[in-house]
N, C-alpha and C positions, 0 to 999 in steps of 0.2 A: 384353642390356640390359633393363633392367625399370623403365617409369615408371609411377607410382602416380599422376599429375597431370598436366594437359594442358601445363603449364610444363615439363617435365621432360620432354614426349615430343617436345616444339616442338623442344627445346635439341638433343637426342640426334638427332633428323631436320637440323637445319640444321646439325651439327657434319658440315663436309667431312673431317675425318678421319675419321667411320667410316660404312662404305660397308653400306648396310645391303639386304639381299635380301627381305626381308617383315615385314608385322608383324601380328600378332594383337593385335586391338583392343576395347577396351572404350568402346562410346559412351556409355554413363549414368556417367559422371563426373563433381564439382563443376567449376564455371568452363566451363563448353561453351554457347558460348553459340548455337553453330547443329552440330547432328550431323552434319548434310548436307555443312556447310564441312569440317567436322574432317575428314568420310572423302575429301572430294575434295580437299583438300589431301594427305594422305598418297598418293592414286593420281596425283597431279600430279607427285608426286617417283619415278616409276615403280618404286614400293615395290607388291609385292604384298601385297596389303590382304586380311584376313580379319578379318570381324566376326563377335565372341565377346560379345555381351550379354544383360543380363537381361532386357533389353526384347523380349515377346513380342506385343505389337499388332499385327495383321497390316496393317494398314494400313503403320504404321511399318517393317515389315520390306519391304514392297512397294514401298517408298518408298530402300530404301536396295540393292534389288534392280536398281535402275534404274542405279546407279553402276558402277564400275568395279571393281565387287570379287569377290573368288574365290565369296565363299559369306555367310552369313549364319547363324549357328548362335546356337540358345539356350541360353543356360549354366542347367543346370537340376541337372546331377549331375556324377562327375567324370568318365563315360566321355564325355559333351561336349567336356572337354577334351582327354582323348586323341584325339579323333577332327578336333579343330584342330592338333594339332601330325604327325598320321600327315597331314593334306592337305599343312598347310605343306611336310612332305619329300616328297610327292608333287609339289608345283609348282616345290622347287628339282631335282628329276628333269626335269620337263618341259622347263626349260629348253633341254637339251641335243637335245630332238625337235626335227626337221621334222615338219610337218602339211601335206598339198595338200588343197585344196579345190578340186572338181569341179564348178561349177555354171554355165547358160548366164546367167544373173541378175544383173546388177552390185549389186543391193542384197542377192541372199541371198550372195554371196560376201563384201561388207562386212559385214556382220553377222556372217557365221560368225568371217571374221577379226577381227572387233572381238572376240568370245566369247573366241576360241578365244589370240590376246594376252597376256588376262586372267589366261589359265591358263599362262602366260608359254614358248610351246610359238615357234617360227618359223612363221610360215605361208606356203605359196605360195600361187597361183591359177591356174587353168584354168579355160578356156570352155568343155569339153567333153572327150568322151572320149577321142578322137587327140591333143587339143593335152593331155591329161594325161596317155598315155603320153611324150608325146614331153619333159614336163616330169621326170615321173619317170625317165628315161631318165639325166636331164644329173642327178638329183642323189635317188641309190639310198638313200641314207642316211633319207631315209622313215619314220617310223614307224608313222603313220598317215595315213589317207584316207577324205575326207568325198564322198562325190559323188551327185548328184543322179541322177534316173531318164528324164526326158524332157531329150535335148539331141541338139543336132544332131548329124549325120556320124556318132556312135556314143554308144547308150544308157549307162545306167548297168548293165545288163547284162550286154552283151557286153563293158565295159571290166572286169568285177570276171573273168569268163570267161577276159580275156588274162592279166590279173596272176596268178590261180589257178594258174594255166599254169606257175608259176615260183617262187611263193611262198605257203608255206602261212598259214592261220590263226594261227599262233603264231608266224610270221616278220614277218607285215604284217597290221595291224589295219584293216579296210574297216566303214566305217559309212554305209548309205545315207542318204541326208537327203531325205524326198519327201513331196511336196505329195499324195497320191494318198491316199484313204481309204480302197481296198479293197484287204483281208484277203490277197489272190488276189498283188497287187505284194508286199504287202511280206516273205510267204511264198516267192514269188520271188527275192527279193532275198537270203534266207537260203539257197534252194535253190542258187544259182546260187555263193554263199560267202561272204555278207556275215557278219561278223562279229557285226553288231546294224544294227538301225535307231528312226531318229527320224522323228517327222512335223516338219516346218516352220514346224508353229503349237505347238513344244514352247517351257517355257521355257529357260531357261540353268539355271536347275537343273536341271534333268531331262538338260538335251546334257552337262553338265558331271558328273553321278551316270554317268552310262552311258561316256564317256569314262574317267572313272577307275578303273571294274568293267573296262574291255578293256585298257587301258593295265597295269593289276595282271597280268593275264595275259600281257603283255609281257614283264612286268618280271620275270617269275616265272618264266621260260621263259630267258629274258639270266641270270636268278643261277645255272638250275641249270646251264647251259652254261657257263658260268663254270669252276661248280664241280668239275663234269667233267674239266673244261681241265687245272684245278690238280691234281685224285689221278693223274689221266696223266702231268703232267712227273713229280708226287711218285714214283709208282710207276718212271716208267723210272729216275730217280736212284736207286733202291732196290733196285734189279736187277743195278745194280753193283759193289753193297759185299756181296751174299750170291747164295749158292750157289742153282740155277735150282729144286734143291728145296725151301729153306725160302721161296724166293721163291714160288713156288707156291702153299705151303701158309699162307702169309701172307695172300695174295692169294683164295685160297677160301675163308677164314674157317675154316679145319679146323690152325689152329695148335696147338691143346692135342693132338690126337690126332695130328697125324703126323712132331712136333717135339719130342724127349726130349732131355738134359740130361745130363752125364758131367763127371765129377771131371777133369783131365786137367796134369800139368805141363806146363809152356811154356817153351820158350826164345824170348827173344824180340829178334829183331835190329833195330836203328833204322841205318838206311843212306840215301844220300843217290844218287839212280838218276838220270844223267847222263838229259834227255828221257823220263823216265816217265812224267807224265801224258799229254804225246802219246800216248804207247805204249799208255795202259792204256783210253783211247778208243777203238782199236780193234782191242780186244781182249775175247775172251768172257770169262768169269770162269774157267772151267777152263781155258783156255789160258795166262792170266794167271797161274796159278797152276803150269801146267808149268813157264815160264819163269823164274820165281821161283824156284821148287825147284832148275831146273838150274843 
């Protein structure tokens, strides 16, 4: 849907028949008579909200940073645009994540899950290292993990240490989040397998830009797994209709050279084989073919 007017985007937001996932937004429009309202109205109707304006003041952009929105982008050229519609399908991705957050902090836990919401991800919470195994434990489906460096019972260390233990880099995405300003931790944090990290006085852009650089690696690791999945059924179904040599020579990429071509008449019978498919599952292809002949 595409409104050109604030009348037109009111109408299309409060119409309950169409159930809407996000919208890209223009705040310098005529009849807006507060920007602020307009976007916190749309994040009210838990619409995820990305703002695409021409307005570059930074004040006014720091002002609209403060809201509930994904991002804030200035429309300047059109790869701006591409890069508002590559997030928006990034956050209807997110959707489908869990996110735990690991921190001993009631406020820095609020905040991350406030951030992390935004980007329309599930979040959990842990107070520490064993009570985030023991979270992650009850619910593996995971995809990332925020967790802090000083917490009781077990650091943020030794907990990235256990996970390692079982899950690689490109299985499970760890991002430290710490308060600590020397070099020494956060080189630690990488050494020991984090993924990346952030300081605690970062903003939501910056946790949200790094999120989405580790989450790409995610996602890009699930497509080619995918895709592997699918030439392996394709291939064993392909294994069945031809002979284990052209199948081979198929399969090494050496078909023009080991795969020649013959004039040949054919008689050709169409019959109707009482349980043949049973049959022919399990069966090799040249045996298949004795049985036939016989």
């Amino acid at each position: 849907y595409v409104a050109c007017d604030v009348q037109t985007a009111y109408f299309y937001i409060d119409e309950e028949f169409i159930d809407f996932f996000g919208v890209i937004l223009e705040v310098d429009m005529p009849n807006i008579k507060s920007k602020e309202k307009f976007v916190e109205y749309m994040t009210s109707k838990r619409i995820a909200t990305l703002v695409l304006s021409t307005i570059s003041d930074k004040h006014f952009i720091e002002s609209m940073l403060k809201l509930e929105i994904i991002d804030y982008i200035v429309k300047s050229r059109e790869e701006d645009l591409n890069y508002a519609v590559d997030m928006m399908k990034r956050i209807a991705i997110y959707k489908e994540h869990k996110v735990l957050v690991i921190d001993d902090s009631v406020i820095a836990q609020k905040t991350a899950k406030k951030n992390l919401e935004v980007l329309r991800f599930k979040v959990l919470v842990a107070d520490d290292g064993v009570h985030g195994l023991e979270v992650f434990k009850k619910h593996p489906e995971v995809k990332l993990i925020l967790t802090d460096y000083n917490m009781p019972r077990m650091n943020g260390f030794d907990l990235i240490l256990n996970l390692r233990k079982k899950y690689t880099k490109e299985e499970l995405i760890i991002i430290a989040v710490t308060a600590a300003d020397d070099p020494k931790t956060t080189s630690m944090f990488l050494k020991y397998g984090a993924n990346g990290y952030v300081s605690k006085k970062t903003t939501k852009e910056e946790l949200n830009y790094t999120i989405n650089n580790l989450m790409d690696v995610l996602q890009n690791k699930e497509e080619a797994t995918r895709v592997k999945r699918q030439i392996e059924e394709y291939t064993t179904q392909l294994s069945k209709y031809v002979s284990p040599q052209i199948y081979a020579s198929i399969i090494s990429g050496k078909g023009g050279t080991d795969v020649t071509t013959t004039d040949k008449k054919l008689t050709i019978f169409l019959s109707d084989i009482a349980g043949f498919t049973k049959t022919t599952e399990s069966l090799e292809s040249e045996e298949l073919t004795d049985m036939l002949n016989t």
